[in-house]
N, C-alpha and C positions, 0 to 999 in steps of 0.2 A: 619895699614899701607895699604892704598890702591893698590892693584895687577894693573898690566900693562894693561890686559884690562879692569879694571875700570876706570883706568885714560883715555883712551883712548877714551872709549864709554864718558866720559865727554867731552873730548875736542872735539869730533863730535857734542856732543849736543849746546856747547859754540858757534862753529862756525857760525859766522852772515848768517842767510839763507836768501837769498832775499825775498823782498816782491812779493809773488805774487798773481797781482790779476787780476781775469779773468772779461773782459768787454765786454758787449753784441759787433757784428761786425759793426764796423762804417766805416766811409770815412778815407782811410789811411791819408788824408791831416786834417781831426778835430783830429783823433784817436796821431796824432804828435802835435800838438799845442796844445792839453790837456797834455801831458806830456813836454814839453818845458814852459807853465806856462808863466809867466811873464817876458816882456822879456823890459820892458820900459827902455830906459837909459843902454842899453846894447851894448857894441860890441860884433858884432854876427861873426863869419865865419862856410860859408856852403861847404861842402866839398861834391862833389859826384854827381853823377845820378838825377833827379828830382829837381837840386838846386835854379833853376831858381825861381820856383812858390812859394818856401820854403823863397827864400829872398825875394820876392815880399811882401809876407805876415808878416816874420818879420820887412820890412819897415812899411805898414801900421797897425802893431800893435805896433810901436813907439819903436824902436829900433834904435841908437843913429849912428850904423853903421854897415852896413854887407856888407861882402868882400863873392865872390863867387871863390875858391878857386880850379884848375884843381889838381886831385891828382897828376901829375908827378912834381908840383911846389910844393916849400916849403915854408914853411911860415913864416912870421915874427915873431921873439919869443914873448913871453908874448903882444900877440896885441891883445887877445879878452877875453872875461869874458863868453863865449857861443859861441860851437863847435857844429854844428848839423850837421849830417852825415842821410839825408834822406832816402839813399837806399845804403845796402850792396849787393852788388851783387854775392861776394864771400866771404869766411874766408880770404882766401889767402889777399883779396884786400884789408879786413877793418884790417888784423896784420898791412898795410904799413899805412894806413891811421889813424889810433891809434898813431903813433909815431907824424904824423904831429899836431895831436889835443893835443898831449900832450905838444908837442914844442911848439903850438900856446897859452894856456892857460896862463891864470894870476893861481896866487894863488888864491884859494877857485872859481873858476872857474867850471863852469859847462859841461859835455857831454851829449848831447840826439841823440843816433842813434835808428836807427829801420831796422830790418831783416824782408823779407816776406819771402813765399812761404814755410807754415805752419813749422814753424821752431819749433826741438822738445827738449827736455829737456836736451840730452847730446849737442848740440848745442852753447842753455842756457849758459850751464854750464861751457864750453869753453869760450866761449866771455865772460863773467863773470870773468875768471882766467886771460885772456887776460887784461883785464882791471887793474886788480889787479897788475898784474908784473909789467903795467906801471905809478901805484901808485894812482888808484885811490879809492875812499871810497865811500859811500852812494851809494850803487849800489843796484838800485830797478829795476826791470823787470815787465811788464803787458804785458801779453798777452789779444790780441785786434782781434778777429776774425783771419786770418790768418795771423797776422803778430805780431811781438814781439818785444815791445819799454824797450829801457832801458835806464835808467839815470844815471850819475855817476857824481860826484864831488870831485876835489883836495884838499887835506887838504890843511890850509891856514898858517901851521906852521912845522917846521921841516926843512931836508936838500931838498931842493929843484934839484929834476938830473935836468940836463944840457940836452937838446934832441939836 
């Protein structure tokens, strides 16, 4: 019968670690749109700082629709399939603005925000947890020269909260 911290040290090892992968330093505007991927035939909403140039570019990379969203408004529920969140400029600012991308999402819906100003692994680690609480899965982190892009997607099955 396995001791408590056997069991323990397994269930640390079980735990999904994010991927991460370190990429030489790019242009924070390539280093986001290599991590947002494909975005054709998407509703997009951009939430945040820097949004402007962010939906310009998911227009001409054929994106079906993107709303550019002031954090103190809220947002329509389930109206987009892609939340991108350019620039956090605080924890405090991206806990409030997590809730609006989680209200705005469809099921199996996508988030890609990005942190600069060399953000370091207890950081990480928190926005990560962050994500988590408000249900989301497939959460990959790359750190890209000074700034750190993460992805994250909604399961597209289960009890769906209510934001």
């Amino acid at each position: 019968m396995p001791t408590t911290r056997r069991v323990s040290a397994r269930l640390r090892q079980r735990e999904p670690l994010p991927s991460q992968l370190t990429v030489p330093p790019m242009e924070p505007a390539t280093a986001l749109r290599a991590v947002v991927g494909e975005v054709r035939d998407e509703a997009a909403l951009v939430i945040g700082p820097q949004g402007i140039d962010v939906m310009c570019d998911l227009l001409r990379r054929g994106a079906r629709s993107v709303v550019l969203l002031r954090t103190e408004k809220r947002p329509e529920a389930h109206s987009a399939s892609l939340v991108v969140v350019p620039a956090a400029p605080s924890i405090e600012w991206l806990a409030c603005v997590l809730g609006h991308a989680r209200r705005a999402l469809l099921p199996t819906g996508r988030l890609v925000l990005r942190l600069t100003a060399l953000p370091g692994r207890q950081l990480a680690a928190q926005v990560m947890r962050m994500l988590r609480i408000h249900g989301y899965t497939l959460i990959t982190a790359r750190q890209a020269g000074d700034q750190l892009l993460l992805k994250a997607e909604l399961p597209g099955f289960g009890q769906q909260i209510r934001a």
